[in-house]
N, C-alpha and C positions, 0 to 999 in steps of 0.2 A: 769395812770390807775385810773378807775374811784373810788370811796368808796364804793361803793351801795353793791358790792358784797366782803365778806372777802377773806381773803388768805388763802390757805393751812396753809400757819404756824400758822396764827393765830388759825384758825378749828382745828389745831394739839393738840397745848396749850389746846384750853377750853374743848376738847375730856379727857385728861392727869388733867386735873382740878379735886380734890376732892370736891367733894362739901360740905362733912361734914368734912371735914379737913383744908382745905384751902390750901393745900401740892398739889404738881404736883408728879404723878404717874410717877416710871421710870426717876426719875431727870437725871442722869447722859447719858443715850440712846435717852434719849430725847434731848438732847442739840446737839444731831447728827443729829437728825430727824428734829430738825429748819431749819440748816442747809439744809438738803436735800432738804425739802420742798421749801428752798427758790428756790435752783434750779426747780423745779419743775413748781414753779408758774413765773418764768423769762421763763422756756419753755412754757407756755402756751400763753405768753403776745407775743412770738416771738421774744423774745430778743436773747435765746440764744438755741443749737440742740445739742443732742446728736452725738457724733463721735466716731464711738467706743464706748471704756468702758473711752472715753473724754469729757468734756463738750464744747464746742464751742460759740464762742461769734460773732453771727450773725448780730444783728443788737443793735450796741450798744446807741442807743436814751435811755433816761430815763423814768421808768414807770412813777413819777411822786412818787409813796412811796419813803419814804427817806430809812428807810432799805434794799428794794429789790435794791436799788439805788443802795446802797453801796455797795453790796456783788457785781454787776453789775460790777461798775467801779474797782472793785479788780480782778475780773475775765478780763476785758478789758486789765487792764495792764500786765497780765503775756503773754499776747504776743503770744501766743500758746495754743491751746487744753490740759484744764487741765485734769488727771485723778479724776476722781468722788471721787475717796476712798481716793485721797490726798486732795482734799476740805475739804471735808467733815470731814475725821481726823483731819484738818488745828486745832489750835486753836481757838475757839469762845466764846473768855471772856465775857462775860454780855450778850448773845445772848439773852437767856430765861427772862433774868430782863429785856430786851431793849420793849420786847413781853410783858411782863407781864405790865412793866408802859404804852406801847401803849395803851393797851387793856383797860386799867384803865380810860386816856383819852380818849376814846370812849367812856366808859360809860362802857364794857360790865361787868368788875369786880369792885372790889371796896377791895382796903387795911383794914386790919386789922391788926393792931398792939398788939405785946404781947409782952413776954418775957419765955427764956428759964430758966428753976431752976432760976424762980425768980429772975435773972441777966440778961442774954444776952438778949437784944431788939431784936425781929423777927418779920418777917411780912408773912403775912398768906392773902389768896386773896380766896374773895367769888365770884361767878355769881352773876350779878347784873339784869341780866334775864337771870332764867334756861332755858325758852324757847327756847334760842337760841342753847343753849345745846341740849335739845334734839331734835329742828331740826336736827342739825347736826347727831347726833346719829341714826335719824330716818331714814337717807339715809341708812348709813352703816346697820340697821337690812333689811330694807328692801332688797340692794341689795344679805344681804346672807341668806334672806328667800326665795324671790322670784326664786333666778337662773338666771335673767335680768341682761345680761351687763350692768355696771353702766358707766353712765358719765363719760370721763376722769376726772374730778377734784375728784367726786365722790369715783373713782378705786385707781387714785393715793393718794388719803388718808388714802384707806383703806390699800394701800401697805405701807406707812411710818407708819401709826399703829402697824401693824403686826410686821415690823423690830424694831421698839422702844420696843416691850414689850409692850403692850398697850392691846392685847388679851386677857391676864386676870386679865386685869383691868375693863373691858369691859364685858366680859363674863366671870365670876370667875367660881371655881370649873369645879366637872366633869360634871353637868349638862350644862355646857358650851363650852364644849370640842368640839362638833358637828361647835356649830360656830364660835369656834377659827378657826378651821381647812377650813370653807369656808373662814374666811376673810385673811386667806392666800393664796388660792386659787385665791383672786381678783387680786390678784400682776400680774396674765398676762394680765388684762383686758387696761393696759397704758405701754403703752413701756417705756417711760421718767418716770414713777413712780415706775416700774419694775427696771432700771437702778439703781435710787436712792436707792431706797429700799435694793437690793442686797449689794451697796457700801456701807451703812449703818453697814447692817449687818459685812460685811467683815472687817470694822473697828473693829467693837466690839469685830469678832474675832481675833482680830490681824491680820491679813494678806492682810492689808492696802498697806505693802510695797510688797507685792510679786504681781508684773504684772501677768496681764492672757497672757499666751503667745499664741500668733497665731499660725498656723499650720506652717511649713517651707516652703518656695518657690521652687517648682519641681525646683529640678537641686541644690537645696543647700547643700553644702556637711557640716559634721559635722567639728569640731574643734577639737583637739589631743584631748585624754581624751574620744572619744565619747559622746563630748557637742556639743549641737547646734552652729554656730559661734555666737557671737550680732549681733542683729539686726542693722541698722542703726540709727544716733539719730533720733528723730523724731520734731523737733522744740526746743523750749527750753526745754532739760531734768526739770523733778520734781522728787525732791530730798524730802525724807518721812521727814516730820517734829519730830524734836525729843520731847523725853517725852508725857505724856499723856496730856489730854486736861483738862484745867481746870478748876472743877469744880464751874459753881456758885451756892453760897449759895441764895436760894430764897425758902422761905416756904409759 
């Protein structure tokens, strides 16, 4: 994959970027939203298709990023159509720091070192051109002023946006309210961003481990109890990862 054009995830981060802070908006939702995004931008390249509410590993050649690589080759080896919302809940220890130092080697941020109560060493990350920032931002106003389907990269941005919490950070207050509510709106404009987006969310609401269940197959009769019977497996079951995901610290 070439460089000329950034990633979803990256677009994600410097969108979540404060600039007078040097903090990422939404730290914890966010670190789902990498995630997602990474699937996102692996469907775009062709790597990998939505199946269902699964993700599928179509053609497993390397972009050539070493991150989208790797989430790539993890997804190759489970051997089966993963569920979105079990990705994505997966554990992603250093995702955000993995992002935030890439982004640093590019040039596009730049560290800043402090301390918290005058003790604990912290690191805090400027734009190193806000331009690029509000490129990026100038997509997302325009596609929710104008009404113009945007771009799939475009759409699926604005749908992992909206599912992070990112809305009013973006559009704060009730003078804002108007285009929160279109840049959630964008979420149908991408199917594979749509997909993400929802599994996103359904993490955050917990209900990661509760499958969407399909409708029954004419002729299926119920189980004692008035339960559906189980389904068949369907490839290698995925079994919900326990405990929550681990926060990293990155300011």
């Amino acid at each position: 994959m070439g460089r000329s054009r950034r990633t979803i995830p990256e677009e994600l981060l410097l969108l979540a970027l404060d600039p007078a802070t040097g903090t990422t908006a939404q730290p914890q939702s966010l670190d789902l939203g990498l995630a997602g995004a990474q699937l996102v931008e692996l469907a775009l390249a062709g790597r990998i298709a939505p199946d269902g509410d699964r993700i599928a590993v179509v053609v497993p050649r390397p972009t050539g990023d070493p991150t989208l690589d790797c989430a790539l080759e993890l997804l190759r080896r489970r051997g089966a159509p993963v569920r979105a919302v079990h990705w994505i809940g997966g554990p992603r220890l250093g995702l955000r720091q993995t992002y935030l130092s890439h982004l640093e080697r590019c040039g596009m941020v730049h560290a800043v070192a402090g301390q918290m109560c005058g003790v604990l060493p912290t690191t805090r990350y400027q734009a190193s051109d806000n331009e690029i920032s509000r490129e990026i931002r100038a997509r997302l106003d325009s596609a929710i002023r104008t009404g113009v389907p945007p771009d799939p990269r475009t759409a699926a941005l604005a749908a992992l946006a909206h599912a992070v919490g990112l809305g009013k950070h973006l559009y704060p207050g009730n003078e804002g309210r108007s285009s929160r509510s279109r840049l959630r709106d964008l979420i149908r404009h991408d199917p594979m961003g749509g997909l993400v987006a929802h599994a996103v969310m359904d993490v955050q609401n917990g209900v990661a481990a509760q499958p969407r269940r399909s409708p029954a197959p004419a002729g299926r009769q119920p189980a004692p109890g008035g339960r559906a019977a189980p389904e068949p497996a369907r490839g290698v079951p995925m079994q919900p990862r326990r405990g929550s995901m681990a926060r990293v610290v990155a300011h």
